[in-house]
C-alpha positions in Angstrom: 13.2 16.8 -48.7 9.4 15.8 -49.3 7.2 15.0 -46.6 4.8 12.3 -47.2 0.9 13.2 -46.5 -0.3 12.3 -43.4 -2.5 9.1 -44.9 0.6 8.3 -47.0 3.1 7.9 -43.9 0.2 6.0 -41.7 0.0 3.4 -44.6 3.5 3.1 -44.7 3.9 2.7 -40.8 0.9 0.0 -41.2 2.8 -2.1 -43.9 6.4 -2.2 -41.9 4.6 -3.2 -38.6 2.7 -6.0 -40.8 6.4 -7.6 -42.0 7.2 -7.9 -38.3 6.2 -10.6 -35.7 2.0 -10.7 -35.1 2.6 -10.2 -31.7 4.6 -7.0 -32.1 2.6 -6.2 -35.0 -0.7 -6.3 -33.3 0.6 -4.5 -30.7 1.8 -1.8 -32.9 -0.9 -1.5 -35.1 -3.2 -1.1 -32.4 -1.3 1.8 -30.2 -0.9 3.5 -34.1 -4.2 3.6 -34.7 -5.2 4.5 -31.3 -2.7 7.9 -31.3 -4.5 8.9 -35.0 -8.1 8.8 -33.3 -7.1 10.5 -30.5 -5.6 13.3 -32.4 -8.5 13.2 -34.9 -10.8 13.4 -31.6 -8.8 16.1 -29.9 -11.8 19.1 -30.6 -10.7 22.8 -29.4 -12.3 23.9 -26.0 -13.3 27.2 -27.7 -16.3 27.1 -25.4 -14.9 26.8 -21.9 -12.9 30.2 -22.6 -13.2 33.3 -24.1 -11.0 33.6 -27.1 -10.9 30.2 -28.8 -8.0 28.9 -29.4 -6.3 31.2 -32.1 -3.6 33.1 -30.9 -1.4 36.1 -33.4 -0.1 38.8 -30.8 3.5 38.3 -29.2 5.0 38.5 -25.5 7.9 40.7 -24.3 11.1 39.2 -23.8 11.6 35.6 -22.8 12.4 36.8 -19.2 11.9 40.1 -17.4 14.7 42.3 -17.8 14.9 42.8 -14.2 14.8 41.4 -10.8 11.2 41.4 -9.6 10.1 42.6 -6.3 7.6 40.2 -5.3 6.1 42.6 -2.7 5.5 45.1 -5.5 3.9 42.2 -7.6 2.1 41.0 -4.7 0.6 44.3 -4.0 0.0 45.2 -8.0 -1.7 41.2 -8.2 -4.3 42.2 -5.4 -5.6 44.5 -7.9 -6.0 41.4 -10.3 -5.4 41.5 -14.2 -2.8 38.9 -14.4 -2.5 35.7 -15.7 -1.0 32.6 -13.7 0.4 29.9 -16.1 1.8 27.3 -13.2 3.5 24.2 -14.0 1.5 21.4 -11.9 3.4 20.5 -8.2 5.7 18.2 -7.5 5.3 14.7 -8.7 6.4 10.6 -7.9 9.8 10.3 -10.0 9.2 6.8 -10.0 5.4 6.7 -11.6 4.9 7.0 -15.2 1.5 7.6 -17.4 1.6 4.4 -18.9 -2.5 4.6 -20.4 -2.3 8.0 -21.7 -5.7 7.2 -24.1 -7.6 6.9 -20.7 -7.2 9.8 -18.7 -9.7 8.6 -15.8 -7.4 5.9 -15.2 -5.7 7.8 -12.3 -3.8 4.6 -11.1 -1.9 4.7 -14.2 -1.2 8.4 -14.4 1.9 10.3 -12.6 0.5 11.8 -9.6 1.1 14.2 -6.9 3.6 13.2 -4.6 2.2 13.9 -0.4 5.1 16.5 -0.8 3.6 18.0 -3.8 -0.2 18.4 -2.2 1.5 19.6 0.6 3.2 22.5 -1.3 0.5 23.3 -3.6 -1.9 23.6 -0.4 0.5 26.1 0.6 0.6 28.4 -2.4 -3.0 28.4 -2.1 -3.4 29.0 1.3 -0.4 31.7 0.8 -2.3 33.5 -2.5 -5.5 33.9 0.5 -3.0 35.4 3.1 -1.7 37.4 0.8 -5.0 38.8 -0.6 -4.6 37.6 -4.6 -7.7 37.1 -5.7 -8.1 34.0 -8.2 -11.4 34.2 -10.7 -10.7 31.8 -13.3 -9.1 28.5 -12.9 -8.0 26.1 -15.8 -6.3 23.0 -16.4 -4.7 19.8 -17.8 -7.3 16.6 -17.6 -4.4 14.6 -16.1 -5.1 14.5 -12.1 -1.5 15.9 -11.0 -3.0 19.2 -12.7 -6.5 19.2 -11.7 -5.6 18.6 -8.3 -2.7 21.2 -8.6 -5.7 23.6 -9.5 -8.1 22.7 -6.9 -5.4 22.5 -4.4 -4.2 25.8 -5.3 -7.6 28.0 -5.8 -10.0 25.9 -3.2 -12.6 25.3 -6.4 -12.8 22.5 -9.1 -11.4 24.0 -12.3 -12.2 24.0 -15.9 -10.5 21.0 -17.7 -9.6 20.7 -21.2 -7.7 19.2 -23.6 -5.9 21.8 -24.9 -3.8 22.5 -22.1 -3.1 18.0 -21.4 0.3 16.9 -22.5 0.0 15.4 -25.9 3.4 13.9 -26.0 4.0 10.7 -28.1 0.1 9.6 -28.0 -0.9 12.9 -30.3 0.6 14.3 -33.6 3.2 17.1 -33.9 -0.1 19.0 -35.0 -2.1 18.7 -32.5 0.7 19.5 -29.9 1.6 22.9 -32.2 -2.5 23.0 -31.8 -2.4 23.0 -27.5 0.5 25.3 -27.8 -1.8 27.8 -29.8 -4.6 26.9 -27.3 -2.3 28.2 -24.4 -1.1 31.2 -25.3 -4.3 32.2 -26.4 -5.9 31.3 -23.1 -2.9 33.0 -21.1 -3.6 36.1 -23.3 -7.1 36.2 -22.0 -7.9 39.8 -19.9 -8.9 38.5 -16.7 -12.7 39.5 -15.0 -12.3 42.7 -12.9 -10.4 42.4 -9.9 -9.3 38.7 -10.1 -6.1 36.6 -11.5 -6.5 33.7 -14.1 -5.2 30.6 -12.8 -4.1 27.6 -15.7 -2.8 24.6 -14.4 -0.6 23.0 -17.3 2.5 20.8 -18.2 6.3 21.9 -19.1 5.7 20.2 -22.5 3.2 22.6 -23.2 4.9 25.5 -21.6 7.9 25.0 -23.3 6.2 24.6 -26.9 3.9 28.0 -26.4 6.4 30.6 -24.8 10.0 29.0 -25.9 13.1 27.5 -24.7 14.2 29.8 -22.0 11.5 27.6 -20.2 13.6 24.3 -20.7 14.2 24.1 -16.9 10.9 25.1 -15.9 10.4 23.5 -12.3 7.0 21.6 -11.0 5.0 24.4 -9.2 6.6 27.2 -11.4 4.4 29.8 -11.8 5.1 32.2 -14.8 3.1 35.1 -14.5 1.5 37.1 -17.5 -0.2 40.5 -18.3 -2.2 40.5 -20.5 -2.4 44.1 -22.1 -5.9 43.6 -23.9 -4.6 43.6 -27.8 -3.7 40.1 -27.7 -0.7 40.2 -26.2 1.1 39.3 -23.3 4.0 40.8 -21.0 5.8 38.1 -18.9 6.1 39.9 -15.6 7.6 37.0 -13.7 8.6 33.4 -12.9 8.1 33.2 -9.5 9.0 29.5 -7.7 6.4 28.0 -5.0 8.8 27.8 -2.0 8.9 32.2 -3.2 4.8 32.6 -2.7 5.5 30.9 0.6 8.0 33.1 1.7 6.2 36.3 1.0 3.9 35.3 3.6 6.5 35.4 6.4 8.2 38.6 4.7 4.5 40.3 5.4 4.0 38.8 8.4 7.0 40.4 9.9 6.7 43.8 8.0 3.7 44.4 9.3 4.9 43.8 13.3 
């Protein structure tokens, strides 16, 4: 099989939408040229994060090999040097983001539901009780991330690009690009005594670390170690309801 350059296949697209009606035609011709300048205009964040957005080390197994104490990781994340990659919260099943070129039209974006504020407050307020130490935070550019983040770590975080779904509006490339952009981000040695927080999208997640995150849930939080060579050991996935609940199992431990 022979795939067609880039420019070749545009043309092509270009000359079947103009043997169809003008309306649909106009139509089409506009949203197809939209997604190529978008793509084309999709520059790397290099320089909101150390480590630009190349990425050539590896990650241990898909899922840890064992069940994970989340008092021990509580404890070991206090210390900081981990890296939380957290799927935004819960969202309106019924909204869709139907102007993805504009992403500061929030009324046309899929938001947080109250339920999902409501839980992502939580995990926050539950990472304070329980003493884990955020230094870093990160995110999509579409709100139900940003506010994810903010909700979360109680400070605006760093937006860019390269962790915003792509999906249908960007080319293959530039989605195999954000996937890049991720895992080098994740790989990222956090400052001294904090935890990285990066607020993404399951369409990213799932094209940087594989499919065994197919039924990645909204609020998931996968947590990383970076080891300082470029690579990264996936320590956990740990669910929001779980952060919660290790409140309550401190609480009454230490009675």
């Amino acid at each position: 099989m022979t795939l067609k350059p880039f420019s070749e296949d545009i043309s092509m697209r270009l000359h079947q939408l103009t043997l169809s009606s003008p309306m649909t035609s106009q139509r089409g011709i506009v949203f197809l040229l939209s997604a190529v300048l978008l793509a084309g205009s999709s520059a790397p964040a290099d320089a909101q994060y150390a480590g630009g957005t190349t990425y050539s080390g590896s990650y241990s197994s898909p899922a840890p090999t064992k069940p994970v104490n989340l008092e021990e990781l509580v404890t070991d994340m206090k210390k900081g040097g981990y890296v939380i990659v957290l799927r935004h919260g819960a969202t309106n099943a019924d909204q869709a983001d139907t102007d993805p070129f504009h992403l500061d039209n929030i009324g046309a974006q899929r938001v947080l539901s109250e339920k999902g504020r409501d839980v992502a407050k939580r995990v926050g307020d539950s990472f304070r009780t329980l003493g884990i130490p955020l230094g870093k935070v990160y995110s999509s550019e579409f709100n139900r991330a940003t506010e994810t983040a903010q909700l979360v770590s109680g400070k605006l975080p760093t937006t860019t690009l390269d962790l915003t779904e792509g999906g249908l509006v960007v080319s293959p490339n530039e989605n195999a690009r954000r996937a890049k952009a991720l895992k080098a981000l994740a790989a990222v040695v956090p400052e001294a005594g904090s935890n990285t927080l990066i607020v993404t999208h399951k369409p990213n997640i799932l094209d940087a670390f594989g499919e065994d995150w197919f039924a990645s849930k909204e609020g998931e939080a996968s947590v990383f170690r970076p080891d300082g060579s470029n690579n990264l050991v996936l320590v956990a996935r740990v669910q929001a309801a779980d952060w919660i609940r290790a409140v309550g199992l401190a609480a009454s431990q230490s009675k």
